[in-house]
N, C-alpha and C positions, 0 to 999 in steps of 0.2 A: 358448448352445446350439450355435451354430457354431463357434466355435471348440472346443467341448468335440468334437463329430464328427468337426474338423481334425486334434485331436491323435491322436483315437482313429484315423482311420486314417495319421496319419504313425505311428503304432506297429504296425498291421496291416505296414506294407511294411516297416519297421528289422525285428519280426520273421520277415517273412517270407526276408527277408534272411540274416538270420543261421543261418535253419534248411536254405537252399539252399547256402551257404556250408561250413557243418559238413557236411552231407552228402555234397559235391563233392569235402571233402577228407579226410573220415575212413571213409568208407560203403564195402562192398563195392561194386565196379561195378556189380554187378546191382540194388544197394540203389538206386545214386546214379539207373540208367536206370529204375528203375520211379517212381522220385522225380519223375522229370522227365517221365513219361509223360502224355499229354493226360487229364484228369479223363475218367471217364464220367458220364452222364446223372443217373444214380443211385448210394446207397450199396449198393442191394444188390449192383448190379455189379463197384463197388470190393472188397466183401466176397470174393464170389467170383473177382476178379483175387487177390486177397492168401492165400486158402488156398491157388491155386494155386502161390504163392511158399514154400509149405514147413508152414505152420499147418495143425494140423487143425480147429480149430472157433474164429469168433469171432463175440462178442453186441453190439450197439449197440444203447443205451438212450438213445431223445432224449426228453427233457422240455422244452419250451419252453413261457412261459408264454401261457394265449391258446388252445394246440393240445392235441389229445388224444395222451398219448404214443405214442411209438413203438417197435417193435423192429426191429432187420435182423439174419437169423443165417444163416449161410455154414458150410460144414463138417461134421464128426462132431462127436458127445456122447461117442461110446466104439467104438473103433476095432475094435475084434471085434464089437459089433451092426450098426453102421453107421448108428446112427439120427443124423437131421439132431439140430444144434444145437437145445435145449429153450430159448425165451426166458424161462421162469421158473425155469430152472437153475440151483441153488445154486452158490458159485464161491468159492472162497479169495481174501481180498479182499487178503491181506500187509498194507501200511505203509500202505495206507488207512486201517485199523486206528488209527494213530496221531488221524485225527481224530478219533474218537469219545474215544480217551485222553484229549488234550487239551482236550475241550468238558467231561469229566468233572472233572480237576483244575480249569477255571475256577469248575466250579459248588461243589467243593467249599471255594476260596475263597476264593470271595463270598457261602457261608453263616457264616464262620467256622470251618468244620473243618477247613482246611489254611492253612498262611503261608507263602507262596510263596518266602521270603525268609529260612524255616528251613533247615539245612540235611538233609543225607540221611541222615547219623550221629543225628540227633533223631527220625528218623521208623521209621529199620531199624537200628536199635544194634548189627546182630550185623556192619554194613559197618567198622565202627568197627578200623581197624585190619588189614584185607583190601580194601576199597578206599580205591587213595591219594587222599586230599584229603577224605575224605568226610564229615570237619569242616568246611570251606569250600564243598562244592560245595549250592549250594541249588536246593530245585524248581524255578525258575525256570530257572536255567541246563541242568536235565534236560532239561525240556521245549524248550528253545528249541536242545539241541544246542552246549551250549558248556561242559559238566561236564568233557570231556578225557578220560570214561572211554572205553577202550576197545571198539569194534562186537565182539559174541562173534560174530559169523557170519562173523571176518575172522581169527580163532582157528585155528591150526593144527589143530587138534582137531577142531572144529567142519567138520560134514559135513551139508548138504543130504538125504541121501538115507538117513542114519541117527539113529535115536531111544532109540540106547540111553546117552545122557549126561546128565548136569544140566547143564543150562545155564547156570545160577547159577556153579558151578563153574568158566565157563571167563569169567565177567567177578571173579570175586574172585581177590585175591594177582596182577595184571598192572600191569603200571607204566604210568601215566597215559600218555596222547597228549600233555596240555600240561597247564599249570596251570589251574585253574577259571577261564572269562571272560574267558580270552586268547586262543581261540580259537574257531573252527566247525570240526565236523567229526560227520556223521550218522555217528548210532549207534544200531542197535538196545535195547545194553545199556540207555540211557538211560527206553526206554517199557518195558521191563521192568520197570525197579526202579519205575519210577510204577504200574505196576501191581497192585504188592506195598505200594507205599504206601496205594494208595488199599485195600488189603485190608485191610490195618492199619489205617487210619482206619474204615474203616465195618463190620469184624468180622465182613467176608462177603468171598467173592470178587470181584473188584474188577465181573467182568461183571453181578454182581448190582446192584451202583448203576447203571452205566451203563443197564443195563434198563428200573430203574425210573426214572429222571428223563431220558433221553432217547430210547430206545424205544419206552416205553409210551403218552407224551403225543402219538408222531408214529404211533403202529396198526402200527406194526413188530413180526412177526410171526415174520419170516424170515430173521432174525440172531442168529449166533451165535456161542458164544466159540471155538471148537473142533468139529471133525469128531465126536468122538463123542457130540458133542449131536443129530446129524441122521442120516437113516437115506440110506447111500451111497449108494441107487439113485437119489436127486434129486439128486445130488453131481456137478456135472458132470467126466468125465476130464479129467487132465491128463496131459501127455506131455515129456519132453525128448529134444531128437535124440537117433539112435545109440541110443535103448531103447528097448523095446518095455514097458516097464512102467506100467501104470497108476498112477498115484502120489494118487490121490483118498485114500487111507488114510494116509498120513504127516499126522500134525498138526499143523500151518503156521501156528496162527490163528485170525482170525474167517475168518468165512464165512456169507456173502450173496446174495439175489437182485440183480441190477442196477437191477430196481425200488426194491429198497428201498436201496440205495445212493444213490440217485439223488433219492428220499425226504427221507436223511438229511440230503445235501449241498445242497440247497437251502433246506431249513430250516436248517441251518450260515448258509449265507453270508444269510441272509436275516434268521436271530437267533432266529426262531420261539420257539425253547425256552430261549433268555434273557431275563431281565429286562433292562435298562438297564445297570446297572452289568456284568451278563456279559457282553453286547456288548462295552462299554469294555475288559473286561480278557482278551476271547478275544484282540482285536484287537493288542493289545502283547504276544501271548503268540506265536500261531502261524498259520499259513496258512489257507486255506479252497480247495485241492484239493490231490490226493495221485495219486503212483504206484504202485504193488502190486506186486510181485515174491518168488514163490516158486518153488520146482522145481516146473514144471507148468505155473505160471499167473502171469500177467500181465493185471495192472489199469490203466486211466486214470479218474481222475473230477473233471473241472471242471466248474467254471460258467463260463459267460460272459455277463456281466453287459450289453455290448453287443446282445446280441438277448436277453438275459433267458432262458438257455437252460441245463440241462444235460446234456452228453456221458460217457456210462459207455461206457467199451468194455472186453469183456473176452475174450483172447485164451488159449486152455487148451494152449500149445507154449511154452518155451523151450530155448535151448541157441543157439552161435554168436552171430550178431549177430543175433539174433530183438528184442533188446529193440531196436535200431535201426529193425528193419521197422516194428514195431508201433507205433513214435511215428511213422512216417513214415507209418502206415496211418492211427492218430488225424489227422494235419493231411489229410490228403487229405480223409476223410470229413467233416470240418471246413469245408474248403473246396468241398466238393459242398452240405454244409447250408446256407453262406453264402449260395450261388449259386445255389439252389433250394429257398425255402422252402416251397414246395405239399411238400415232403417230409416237415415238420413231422409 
């Protein structure tokens, strides 16, 4: 046990290290000086330091186990009301998203309805010839990012702030990044086409599995596949510098309470909604926390398994180096929780 708490904080200061390091040399000045500014007492203070830096609204969900959760919310909901941040405001969650994809592929198999180790031309026949390799490229390598198909969000084509294209479209007929399982490299395209698999396997849209076998066992309520599943006025605003537009309408995704993100992700890393063999095979498959990023909005959600604890923060601004603030905002509140557990 002591040496297990030895290592665990010789990794606390290697990372604490490395993330004062990065800061010092790639961060706007103002990023680097707020980095380096003495903690306050409290997270709601850091909250309200950090919209002053440019944000208009952000939500922190602590779950720690043992404590009764918590909220801290700093900012606007919608910038023509002016009303404060809502902490059961719904929130475009982006590549968070991918964990629930991937807890869905485990479960489908280790029932036997998928073989991880088929390839993608077996499951969507019509890639057969428009995406390259997609004889060779198996769900496995989708899921874990190492298929070589091209991110369509990185598409010349492909625009943030407009809906009028298929997107399918802009990952078919593009020439491979690398050959299958030669490489890493995050891609969106990749939980797309899982997506359309697991629609094809189960003869529904894919969100409808996900629902039923991880959803509904954890009283998730408040998740959803898409914006026009929920009505906009629980929708919390999103914003990007330099517009004044509210971007809650553009469809991004799921979309979540931080509650229940937070819900989900502890039962994630915990296994709740796995059997045995799902544990073993989430575990060689993919991670257990995510970052979120779409026009508007900006996700964190780990666990941290050292105080048994987990952090959702959800920030409704980007544009410039906003994603740099907001990991920089995440460790500070992090380091406020460490350092003050009556906050729990």
């Amino acid at each position: 046990m002591k040496n297990q708490k030895f290592i665990t904080n010789i990794m606390r200061v290697v990372a604490a290290m490395v993330t004062f390091v990065s800061i010092y040399l790639f961060a706007p000045w103002e990023y680097a000086w707020y980095y380096l500014q003495p903690l306050p007492a409290t997270v709601q203070q850091e909250l309200n330091n950090a919209v002053e830096q440019g944000i208009d609204g952000v939500l922190v969900y602590v779950d720690k186990k043992g404590s009764e959760p918590t909220y801290f919310v700093s900012g606007v909901d919608n910038r023509v009301s002016q009303q404060p941040v809502r902490p059961d405001a719904l929130f475009k969650i982006g590549s968070i998203a991918k964990l629930y994809d991937a807890a869905a592929i485990t479960k489908l198999a280790a029932a036997g309805q998928l073989v991880l180790d088929k390839h993608l031309a077996d499951y969507l026949p019509f890639t057969r010839g428009r995406i390259e390799h997609a004889e060779q490229i198996t769900v496995r390598m989708m899921v874990q990012h190492r298929s070589g198909i091209p991110n369509f969000t990185e598409h010349k084509r492909f625009h943030w702030g407009e809906l009028d294209f298929d997107i399918q479209e802009l990952i078919l007929d593009q020439p491979a990044d690398f050959a299958p399982d030669t490489d890493y490299a995050y891609s969106n395209s990749n939980y797309l086409l899982l997506q359309l698999i697991i629609a094809a396997i189960t003869g529904a849209p894919h969100g409808e599995y996900i629902e039923r076998t991880l959803l509904a066992p954890l009283g998730l309520t408040r998740t959803f596949f898409s914006v026009g599943e929920v009505n906009k006025n629980e929708l919390m605003s999103g914003y990007h510098l330099g517009y004044d537009d509210d971007l809650r309408h553009l469809d991004q995704g799921y979309v979540a309470t931080a509650k229940e993100v937070a819900i989900f992700l502890r039962a994630l890393n915990e296994g709740a909604f796995f059997t045995e063999q799902e544990r073993q095979l989430y575990a060689s498959l993919y991670g257990y926390n995510h970052n979120g990023w779409v026009l508007g909005y900006q996700s964190i959600a780990r666990y941290h398994p050292q105080e048994d604890m987990v952090v959702i923060q959800f920030v409704s601004t980007t544009g410039n180096d906003l994603v740099m603030l907001t990991g920089i905002l995440y460790d500070r509140v992090l380091r406020i929780l460490r350092k003050a557990p009556s906050q729990h």
